[in-house]
Biotite code that builds the C-alpha atoms (Angstrom):
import biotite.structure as struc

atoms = struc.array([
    struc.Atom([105.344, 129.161, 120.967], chain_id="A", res_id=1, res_name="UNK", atom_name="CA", element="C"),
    struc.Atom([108.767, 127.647, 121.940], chain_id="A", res_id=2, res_name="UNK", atom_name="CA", element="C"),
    struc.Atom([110.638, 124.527, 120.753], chain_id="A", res_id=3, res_name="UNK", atom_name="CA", element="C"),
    struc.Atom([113.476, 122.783, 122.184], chain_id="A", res_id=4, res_name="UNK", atom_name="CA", element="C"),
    struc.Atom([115.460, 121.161, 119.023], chain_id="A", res_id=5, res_name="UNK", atom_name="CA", element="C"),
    struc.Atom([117.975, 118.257, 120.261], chain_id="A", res_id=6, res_name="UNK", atom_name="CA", element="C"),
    struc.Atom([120.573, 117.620, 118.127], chain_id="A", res_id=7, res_name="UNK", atom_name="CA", element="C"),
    struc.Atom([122.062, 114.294, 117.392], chain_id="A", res_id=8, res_name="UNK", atom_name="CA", element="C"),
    struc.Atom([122.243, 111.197, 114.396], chain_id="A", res_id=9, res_name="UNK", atom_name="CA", element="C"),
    struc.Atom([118.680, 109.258, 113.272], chain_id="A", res_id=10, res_name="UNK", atom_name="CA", element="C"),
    struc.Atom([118.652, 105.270, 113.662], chain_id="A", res_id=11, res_name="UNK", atom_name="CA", element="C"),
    struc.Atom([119.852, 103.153, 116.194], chain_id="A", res_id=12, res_name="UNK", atom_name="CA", element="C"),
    struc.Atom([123.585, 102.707, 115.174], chain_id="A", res_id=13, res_name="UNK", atom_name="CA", element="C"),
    struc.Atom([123.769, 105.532, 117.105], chain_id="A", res_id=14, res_name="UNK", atom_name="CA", element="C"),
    struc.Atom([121.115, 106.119, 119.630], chain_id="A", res_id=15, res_name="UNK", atom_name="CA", element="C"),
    struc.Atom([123.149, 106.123, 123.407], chain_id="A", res_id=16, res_name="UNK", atom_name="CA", element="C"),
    struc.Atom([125.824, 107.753, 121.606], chain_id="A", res_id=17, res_name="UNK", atom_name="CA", element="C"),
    struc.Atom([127.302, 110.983, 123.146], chain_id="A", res_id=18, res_name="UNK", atom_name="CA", element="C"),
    struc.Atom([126.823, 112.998, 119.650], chain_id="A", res_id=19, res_name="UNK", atom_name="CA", element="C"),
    struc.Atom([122.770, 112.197, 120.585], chain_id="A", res_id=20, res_name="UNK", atom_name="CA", element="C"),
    struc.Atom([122.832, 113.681, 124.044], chain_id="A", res_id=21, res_name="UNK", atom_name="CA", element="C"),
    struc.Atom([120.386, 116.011, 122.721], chain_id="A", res_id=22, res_name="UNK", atom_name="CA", element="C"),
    struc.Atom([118.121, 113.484, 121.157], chain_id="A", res_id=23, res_name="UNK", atom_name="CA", element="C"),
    struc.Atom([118.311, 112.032, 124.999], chain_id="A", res_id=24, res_name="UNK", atom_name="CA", element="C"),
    struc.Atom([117.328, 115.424, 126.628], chain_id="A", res_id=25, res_name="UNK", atom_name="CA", element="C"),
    struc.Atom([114.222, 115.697, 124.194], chain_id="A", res_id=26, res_name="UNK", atom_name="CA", element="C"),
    struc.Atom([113.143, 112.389, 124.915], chain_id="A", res_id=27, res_name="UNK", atom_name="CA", element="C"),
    struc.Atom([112.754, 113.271, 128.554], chain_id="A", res_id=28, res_name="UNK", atom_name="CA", element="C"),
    struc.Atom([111.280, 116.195, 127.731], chain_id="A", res_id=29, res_name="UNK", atom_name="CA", element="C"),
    struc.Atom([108.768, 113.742, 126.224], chain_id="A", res_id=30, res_name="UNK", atom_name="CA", element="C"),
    struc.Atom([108.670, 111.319, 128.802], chain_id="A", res_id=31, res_name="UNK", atom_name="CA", element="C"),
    struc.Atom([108.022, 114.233, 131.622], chain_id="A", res_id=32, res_name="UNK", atom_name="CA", element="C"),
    struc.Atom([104.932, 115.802, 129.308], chain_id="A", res_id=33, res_name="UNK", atom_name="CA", element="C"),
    struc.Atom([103.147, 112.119, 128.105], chain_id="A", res_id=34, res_name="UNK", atom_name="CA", element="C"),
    struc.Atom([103.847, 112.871, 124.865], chain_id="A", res_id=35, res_name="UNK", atom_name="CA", element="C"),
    struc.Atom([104.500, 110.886, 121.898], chain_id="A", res_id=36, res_name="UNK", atom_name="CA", element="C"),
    struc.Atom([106.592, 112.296, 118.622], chain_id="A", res_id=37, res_name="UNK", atom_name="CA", element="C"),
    struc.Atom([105.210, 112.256, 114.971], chain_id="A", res_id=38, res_name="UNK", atom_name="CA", element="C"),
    struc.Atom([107.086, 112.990, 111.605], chain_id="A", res_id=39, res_name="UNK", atom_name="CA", element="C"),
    struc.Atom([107.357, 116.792, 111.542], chain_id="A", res_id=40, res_name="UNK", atom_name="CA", element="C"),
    struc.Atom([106.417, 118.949, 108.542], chain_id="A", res_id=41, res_name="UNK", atom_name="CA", element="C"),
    struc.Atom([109.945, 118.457, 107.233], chain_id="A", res_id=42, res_name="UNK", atom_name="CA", element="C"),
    struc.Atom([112.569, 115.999, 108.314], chain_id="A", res_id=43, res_name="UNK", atom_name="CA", element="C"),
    struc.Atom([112.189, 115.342, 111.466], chain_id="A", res_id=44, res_name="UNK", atom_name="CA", element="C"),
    struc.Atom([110.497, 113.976, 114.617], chain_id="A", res_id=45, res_name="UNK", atom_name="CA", element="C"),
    struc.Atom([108.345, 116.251, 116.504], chain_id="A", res_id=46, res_name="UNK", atom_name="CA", element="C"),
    struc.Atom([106.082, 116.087, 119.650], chain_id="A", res_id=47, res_name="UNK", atom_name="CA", element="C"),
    struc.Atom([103.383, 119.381, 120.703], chain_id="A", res_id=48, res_name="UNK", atom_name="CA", element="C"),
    struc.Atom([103.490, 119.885, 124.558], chain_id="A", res_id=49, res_name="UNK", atom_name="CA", element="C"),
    struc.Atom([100.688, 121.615, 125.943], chain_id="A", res_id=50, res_name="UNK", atom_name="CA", element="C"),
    struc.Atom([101.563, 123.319, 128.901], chain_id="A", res_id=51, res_name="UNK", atom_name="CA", element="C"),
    struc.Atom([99.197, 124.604, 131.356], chain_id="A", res_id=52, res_name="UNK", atom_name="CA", element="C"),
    struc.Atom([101.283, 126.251, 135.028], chain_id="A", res_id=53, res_name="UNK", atom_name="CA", element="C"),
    struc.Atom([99.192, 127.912, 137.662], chain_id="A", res_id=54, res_name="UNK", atom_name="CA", element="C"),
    struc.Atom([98.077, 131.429, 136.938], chain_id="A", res_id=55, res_name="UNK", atom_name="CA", element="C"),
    struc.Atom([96.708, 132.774, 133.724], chain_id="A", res_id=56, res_name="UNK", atom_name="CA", element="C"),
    struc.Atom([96.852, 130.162, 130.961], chain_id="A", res_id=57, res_name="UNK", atom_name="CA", element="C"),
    struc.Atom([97.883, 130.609, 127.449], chain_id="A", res_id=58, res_name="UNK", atom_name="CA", element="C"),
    struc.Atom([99.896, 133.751, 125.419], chain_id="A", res_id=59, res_name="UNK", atom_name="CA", element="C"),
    struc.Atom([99.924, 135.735, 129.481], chain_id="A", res_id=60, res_name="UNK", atom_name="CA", element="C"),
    struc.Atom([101.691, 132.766, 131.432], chain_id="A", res_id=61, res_name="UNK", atom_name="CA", element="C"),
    struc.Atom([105.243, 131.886, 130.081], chain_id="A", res_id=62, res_name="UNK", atom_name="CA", element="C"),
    struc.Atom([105.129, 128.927, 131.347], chain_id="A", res_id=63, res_name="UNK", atom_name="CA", element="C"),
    struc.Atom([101.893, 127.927, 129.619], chain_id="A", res_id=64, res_name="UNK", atom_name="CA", element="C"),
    struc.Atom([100.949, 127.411, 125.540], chain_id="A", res_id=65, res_name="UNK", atom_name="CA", element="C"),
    struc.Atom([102.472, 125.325, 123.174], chain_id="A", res_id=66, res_name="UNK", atom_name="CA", element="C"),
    struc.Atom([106.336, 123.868, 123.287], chain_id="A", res_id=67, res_name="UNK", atom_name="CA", element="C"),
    struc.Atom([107.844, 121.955, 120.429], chain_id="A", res_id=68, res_name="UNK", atom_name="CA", element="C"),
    struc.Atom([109.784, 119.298, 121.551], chain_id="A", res_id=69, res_name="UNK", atom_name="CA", element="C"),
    struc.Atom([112.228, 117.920, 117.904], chain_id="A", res_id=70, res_name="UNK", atom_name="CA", element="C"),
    struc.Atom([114.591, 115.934, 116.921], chain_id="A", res_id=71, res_name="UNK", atom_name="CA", element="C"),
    struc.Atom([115.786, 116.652, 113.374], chain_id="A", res_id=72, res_name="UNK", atom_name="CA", element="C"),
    struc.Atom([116.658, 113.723, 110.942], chain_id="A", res_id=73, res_name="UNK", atom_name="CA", element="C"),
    struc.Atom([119.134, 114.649, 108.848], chain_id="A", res_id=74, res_name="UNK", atom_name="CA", element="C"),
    struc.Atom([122.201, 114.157, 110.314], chain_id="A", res_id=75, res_name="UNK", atom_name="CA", element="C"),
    struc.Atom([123.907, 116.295, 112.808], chain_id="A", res_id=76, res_name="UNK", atom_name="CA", element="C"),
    struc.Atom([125.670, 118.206, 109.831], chain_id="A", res_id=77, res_name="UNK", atom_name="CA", element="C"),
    struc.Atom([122.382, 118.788, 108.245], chain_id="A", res_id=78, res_name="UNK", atom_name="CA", element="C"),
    struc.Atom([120.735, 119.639, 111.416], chain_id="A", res_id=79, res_name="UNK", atom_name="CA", element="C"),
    struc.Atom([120.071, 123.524, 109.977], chain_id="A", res_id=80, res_name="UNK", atom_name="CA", element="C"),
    struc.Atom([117.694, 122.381, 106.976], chain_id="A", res_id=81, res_name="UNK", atom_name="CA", element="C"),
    struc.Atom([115.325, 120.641, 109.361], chain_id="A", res_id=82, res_name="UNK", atom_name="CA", element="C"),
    struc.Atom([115.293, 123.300, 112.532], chain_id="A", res_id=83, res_name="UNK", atom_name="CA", element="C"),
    struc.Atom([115.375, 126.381, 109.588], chain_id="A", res_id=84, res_name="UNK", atom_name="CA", element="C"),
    struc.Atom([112.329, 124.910, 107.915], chain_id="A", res_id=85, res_name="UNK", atom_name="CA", element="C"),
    struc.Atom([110.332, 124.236, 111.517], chain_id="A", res_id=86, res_name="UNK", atom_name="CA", element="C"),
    struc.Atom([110.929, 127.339, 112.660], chain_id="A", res_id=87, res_name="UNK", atom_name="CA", element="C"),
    struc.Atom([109.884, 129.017, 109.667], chain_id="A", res_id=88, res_name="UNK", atom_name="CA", element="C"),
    struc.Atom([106.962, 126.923, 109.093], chain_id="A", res_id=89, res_name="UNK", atom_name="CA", element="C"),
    struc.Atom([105.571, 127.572, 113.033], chain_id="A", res_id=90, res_name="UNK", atom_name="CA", element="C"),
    struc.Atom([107.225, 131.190, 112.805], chain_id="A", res_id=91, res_name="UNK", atom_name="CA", element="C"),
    struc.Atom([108.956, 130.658, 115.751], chain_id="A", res_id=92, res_name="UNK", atom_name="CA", element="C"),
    struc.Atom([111.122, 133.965, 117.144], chain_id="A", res_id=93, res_name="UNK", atom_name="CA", element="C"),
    struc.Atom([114.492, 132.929, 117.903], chain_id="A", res_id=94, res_name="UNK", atom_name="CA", element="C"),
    struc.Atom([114.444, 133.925, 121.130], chain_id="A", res_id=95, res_name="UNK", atom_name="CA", element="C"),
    struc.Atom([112.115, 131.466, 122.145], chain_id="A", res_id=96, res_name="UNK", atom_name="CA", element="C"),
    struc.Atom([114.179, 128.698, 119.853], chain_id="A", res_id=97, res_name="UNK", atom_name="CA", element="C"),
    struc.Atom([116.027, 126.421, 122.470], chain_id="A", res_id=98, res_name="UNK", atom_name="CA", element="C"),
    struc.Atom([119.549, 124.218, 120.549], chain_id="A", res_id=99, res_name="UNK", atom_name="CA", element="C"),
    struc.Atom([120.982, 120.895, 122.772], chain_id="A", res_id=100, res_name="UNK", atom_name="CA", element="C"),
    struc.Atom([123.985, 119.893, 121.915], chain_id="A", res_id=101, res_name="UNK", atom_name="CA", element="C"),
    struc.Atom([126.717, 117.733, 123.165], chain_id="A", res_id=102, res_name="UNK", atom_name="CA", element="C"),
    struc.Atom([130.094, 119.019, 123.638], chain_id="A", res_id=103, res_name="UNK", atom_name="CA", element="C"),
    struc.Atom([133.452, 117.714, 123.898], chain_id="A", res_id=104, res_name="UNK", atom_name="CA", element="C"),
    struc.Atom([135.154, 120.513, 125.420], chain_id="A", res_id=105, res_name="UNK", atom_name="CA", element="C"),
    struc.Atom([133.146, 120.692, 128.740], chain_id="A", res_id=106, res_name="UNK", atom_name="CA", element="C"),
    struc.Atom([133.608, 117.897, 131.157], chain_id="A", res_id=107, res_name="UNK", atom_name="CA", element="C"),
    struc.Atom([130.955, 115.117, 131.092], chain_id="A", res_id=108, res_name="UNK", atom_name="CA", element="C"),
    struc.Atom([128.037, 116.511, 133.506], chain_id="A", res_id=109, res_name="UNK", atom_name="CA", element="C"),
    struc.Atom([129.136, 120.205, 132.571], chain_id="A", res_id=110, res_name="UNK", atom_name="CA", element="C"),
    struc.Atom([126.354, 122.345, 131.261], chain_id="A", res_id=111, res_name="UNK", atom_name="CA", element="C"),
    struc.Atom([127.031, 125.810, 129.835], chain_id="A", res_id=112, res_name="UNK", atom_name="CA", element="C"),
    struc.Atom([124.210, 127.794, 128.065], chain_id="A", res_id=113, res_name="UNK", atom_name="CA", element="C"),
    struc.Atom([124.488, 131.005, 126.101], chain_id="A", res_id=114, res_name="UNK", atom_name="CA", element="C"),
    struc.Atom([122.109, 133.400, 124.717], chain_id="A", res_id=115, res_name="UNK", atom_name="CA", element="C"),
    struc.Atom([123.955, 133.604, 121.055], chain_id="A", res_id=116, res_name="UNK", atom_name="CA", element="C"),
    struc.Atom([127.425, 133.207, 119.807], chain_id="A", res_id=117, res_name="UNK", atom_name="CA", element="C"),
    struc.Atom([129.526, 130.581, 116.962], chain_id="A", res_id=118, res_name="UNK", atom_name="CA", element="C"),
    struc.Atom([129.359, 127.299, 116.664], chain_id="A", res_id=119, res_name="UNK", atom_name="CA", element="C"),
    struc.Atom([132.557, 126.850, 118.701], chain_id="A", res_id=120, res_name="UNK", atom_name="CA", element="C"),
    struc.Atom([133.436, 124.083, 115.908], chain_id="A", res_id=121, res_name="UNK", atom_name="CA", element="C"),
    struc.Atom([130.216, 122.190, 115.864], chain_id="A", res_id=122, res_name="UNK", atom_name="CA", element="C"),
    struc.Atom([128.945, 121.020, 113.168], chain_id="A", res_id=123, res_name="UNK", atom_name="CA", element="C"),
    struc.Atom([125.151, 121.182, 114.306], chain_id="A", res_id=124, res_name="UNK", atom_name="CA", element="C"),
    struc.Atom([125.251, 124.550, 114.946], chain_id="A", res_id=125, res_name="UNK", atom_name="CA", element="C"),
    struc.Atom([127.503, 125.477, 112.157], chain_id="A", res_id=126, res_name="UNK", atom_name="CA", element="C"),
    struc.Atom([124.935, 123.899, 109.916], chain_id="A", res_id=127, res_name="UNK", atom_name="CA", element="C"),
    struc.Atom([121.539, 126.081, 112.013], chain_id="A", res_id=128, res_name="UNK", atom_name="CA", element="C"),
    struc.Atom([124.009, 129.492, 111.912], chain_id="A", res_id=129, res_name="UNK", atom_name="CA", element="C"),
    struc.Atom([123.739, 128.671, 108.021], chain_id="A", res_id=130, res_name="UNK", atom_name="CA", element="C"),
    struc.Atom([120.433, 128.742, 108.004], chain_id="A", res_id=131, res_name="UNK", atom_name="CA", element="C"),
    struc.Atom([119.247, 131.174, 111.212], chain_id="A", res_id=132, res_name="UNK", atom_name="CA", element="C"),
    struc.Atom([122.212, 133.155, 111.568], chain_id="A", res_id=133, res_name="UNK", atom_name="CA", element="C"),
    struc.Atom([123.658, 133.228, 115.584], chain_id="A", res_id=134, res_name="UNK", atom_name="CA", element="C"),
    struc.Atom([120.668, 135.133, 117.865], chain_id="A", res_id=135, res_name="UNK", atom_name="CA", element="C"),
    struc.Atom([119.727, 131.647, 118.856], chain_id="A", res_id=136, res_name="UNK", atom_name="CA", element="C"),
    struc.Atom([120.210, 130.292, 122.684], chain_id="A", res_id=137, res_name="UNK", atom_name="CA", element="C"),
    struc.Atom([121.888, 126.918, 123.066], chain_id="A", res_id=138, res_name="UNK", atom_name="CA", element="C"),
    struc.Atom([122.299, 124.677, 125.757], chain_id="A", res_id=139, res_name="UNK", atom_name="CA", element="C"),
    struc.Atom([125.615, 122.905, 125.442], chain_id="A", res_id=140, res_name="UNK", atom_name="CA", element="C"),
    struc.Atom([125.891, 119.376, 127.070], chain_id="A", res_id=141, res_name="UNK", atom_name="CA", element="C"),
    struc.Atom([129.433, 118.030, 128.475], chain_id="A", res_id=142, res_name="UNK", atom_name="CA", element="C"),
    struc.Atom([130.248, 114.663, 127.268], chain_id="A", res_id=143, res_name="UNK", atom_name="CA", element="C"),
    struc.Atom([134.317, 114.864, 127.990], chain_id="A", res_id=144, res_name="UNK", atom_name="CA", element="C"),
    struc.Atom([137.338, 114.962, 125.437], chain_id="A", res_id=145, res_name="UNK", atom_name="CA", element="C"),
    struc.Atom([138.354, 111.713, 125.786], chain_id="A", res_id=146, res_name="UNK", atom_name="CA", element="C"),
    struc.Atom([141.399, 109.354, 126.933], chain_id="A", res_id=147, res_name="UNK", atom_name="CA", element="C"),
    struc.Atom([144.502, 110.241, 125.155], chain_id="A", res_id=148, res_name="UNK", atom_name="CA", element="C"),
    struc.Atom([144.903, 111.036, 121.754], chain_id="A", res_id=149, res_name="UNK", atom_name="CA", element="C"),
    struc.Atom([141.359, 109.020, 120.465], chain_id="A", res_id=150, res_name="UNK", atom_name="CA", element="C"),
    struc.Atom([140.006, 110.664, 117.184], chain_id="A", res_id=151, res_name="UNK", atom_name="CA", element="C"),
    struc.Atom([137.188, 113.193, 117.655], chain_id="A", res_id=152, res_name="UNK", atom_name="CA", element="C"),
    struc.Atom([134.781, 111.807, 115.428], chain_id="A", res_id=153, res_name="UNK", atom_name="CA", element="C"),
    struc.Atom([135.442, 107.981, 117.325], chain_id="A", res_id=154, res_name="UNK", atom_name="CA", element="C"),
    struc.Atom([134.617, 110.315, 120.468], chain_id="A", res_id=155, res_name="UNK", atom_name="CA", element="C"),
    struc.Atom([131.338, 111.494, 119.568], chain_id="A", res_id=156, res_name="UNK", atom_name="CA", element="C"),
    struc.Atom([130.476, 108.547, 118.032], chain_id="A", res_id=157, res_name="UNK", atom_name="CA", element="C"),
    struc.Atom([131.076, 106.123, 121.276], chain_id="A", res_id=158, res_name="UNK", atom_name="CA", element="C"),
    struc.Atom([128.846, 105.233, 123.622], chain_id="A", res_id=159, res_name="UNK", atom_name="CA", element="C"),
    struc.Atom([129.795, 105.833, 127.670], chain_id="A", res_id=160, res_name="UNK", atom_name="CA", element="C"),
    struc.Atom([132.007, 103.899, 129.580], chain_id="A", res_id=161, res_name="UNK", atom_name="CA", element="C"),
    struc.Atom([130.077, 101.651, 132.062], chain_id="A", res_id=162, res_name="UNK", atom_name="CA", element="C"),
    struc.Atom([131.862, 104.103, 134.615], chain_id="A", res_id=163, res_name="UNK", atom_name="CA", element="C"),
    struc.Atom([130.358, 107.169, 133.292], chain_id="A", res_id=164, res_name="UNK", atom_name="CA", element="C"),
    struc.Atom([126.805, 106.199, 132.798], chain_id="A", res_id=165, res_name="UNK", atom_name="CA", element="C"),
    struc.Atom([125.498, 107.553, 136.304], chain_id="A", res_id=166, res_name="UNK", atom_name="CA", element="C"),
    struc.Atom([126.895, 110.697, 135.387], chain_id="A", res_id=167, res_name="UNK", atom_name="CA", element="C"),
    struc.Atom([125.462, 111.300, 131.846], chain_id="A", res_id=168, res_name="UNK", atom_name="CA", element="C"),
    struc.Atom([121.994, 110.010, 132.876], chain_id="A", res_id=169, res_name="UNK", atom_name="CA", element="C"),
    struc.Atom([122.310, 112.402, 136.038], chain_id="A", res_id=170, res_name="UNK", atom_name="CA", element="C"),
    struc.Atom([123.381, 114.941, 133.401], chain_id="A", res_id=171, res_name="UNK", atom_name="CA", element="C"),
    struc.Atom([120.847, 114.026, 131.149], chain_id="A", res_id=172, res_name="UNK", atom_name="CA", element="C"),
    struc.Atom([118.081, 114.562, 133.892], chain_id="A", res_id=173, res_name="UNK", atom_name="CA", element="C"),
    struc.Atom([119.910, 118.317, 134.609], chain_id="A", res_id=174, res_name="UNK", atom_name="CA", element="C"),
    struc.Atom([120.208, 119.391, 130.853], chain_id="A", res_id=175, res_name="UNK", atom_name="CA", element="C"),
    struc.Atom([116.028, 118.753, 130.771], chain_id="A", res_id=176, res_name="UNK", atom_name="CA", element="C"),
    struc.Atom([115.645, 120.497, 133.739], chain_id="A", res_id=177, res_name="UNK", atom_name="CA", element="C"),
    struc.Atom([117.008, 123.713, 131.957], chain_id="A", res_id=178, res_name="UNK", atom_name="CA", element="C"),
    struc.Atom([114.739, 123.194, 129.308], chain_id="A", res_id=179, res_name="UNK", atom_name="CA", element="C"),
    struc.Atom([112.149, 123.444, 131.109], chain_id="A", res_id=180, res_name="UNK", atom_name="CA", element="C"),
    struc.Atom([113.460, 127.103, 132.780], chain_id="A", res_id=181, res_name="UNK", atom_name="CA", element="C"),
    struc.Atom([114.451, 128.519, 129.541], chain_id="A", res_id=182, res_name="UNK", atom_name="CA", element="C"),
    struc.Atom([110.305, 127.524, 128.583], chain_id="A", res_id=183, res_name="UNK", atom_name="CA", element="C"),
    struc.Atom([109.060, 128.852, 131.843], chain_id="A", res_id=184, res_name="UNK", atom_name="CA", element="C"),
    struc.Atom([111.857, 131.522, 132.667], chain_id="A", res_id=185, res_name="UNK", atom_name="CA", element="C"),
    struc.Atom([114.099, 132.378, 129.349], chain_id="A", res_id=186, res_name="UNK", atom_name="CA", element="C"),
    struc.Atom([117.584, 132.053, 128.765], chain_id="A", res_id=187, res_name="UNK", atom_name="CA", element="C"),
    struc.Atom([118.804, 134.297, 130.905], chain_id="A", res_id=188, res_name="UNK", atom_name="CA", element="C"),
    struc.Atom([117.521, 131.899, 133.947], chain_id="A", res_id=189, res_name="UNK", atom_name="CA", element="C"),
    struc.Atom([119.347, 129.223, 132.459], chain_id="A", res_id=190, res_name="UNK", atom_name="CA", element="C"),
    struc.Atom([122.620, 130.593, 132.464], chain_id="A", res_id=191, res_name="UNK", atom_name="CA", element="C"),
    struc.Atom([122.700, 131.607, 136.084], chain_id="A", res_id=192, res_name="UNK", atom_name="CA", element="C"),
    struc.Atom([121.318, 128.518, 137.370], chain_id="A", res_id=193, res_name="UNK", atom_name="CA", element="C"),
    struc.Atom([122.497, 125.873, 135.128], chain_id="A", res_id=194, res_name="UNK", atom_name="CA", element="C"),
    struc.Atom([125.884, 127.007, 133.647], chain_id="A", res_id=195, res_name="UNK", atom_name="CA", element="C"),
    struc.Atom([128.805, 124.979, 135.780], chain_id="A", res_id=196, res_name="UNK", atom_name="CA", element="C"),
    struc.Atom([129.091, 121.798, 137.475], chain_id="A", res_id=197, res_name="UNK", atom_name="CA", element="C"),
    struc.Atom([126.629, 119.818, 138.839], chain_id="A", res_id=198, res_name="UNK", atom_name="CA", element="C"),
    struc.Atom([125.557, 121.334, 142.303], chain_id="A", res_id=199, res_name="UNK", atom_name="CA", element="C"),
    struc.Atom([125.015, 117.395, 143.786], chain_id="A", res_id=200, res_name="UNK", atom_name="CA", element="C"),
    struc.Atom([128.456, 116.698, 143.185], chain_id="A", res_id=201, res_name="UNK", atom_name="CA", element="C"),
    struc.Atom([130.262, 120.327, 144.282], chain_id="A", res_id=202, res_name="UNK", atom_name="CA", element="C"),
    struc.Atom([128.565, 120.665, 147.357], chain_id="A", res_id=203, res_name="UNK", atom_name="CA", element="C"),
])
């Protein structure tokens, strides 16, 4: 089993915000599959995809079986309670445990996945190293630093600019895109495919 955990705040005060990019790549994870969430045996939303790719079905196709598609509810700080106790309850081997996040130090449209490593000052996954320690992959997702001198937390918190909204939905659209390799072709995949700018717009 894998499971693709998108990080971000519960209720709609801040849905469309940049900290819930990762709420936004789960959903089209959802919307891709046909699938609809449910509450999750522990605080948060969760939706089973049942994958079925050409070739052997099941445990002997990686891209076939069971993905877990979540969205914890306890606040991005808190994220670690809800993703520790999922992945403990399904016994899931974090290897095959999949973190979106936004990020403020890559440019918006920027992806950059890695197989491990620290939190890099996030809170999300400061909170999940708490609880899992740091063998986890991640897929951070650029949402820019901001004009000026605005305060961080304002940052995350905001909503983009009628001028950037192509670009994080076309971002959005790429960040699912490598969830789907990292279920069908690991981590590794990821990183060379994904981790950079946005091949439509370098070309």
């Amino acid at each position: 089993m894998k499971a693709i955990f998108g990080l971000g705040n519960p209720g709609p005060r801040y849905a469309g915000t940049r900290h819930n990019v990762g709420f936004a790549v789960v959903d089209e994870l959802a919307r891709r599959a046909g699938v609809a969430f449910e509450s999750a045996p522990s605080d948060a939303l969760f939706a089973k995809w049942r994958r079925r790719e050409a070739g052997a079905p099941g445990a002997d196709n990686p891209g076939g079986g069971v993905v877990l598609l979540v969205k914890p509810l306890t606040f991005m700080n808190e994220s670690g309670q809800a993703v520790g106790e999922l992945v403990r309850y399904f016994k899931i081997d974090l290897p095959d445990l999949l973190i979106v996040v936004d990020e403020v130090q890559l440019p918006l449209g920027k992806l950059r996945a890695r197989a491990r490593g620290s939190a890099g000052g996030h809170n999300g996954l400061k909170s999940i190293i708490a609880h899992l320690g740091d063998e986890f992959p991640r897929l951070r997702v650029g949402v820019g630093r901001g004009p000026g001198q605005r305060d961080l937390a304002d940052h995350v918190l905001s909503r983009f600019e009628p001028d950037e909204r192509e670009e994080a939905e076309r971002m959005t659209l790429r960040a699912a895109d490598a969830a789907e390799t990292f279920i069908t072709s690991g981590i590794a995949a990821v990183m060379n495919t994904y981790n950079g700018g946005d091949p439509a717009t370098t070309e």
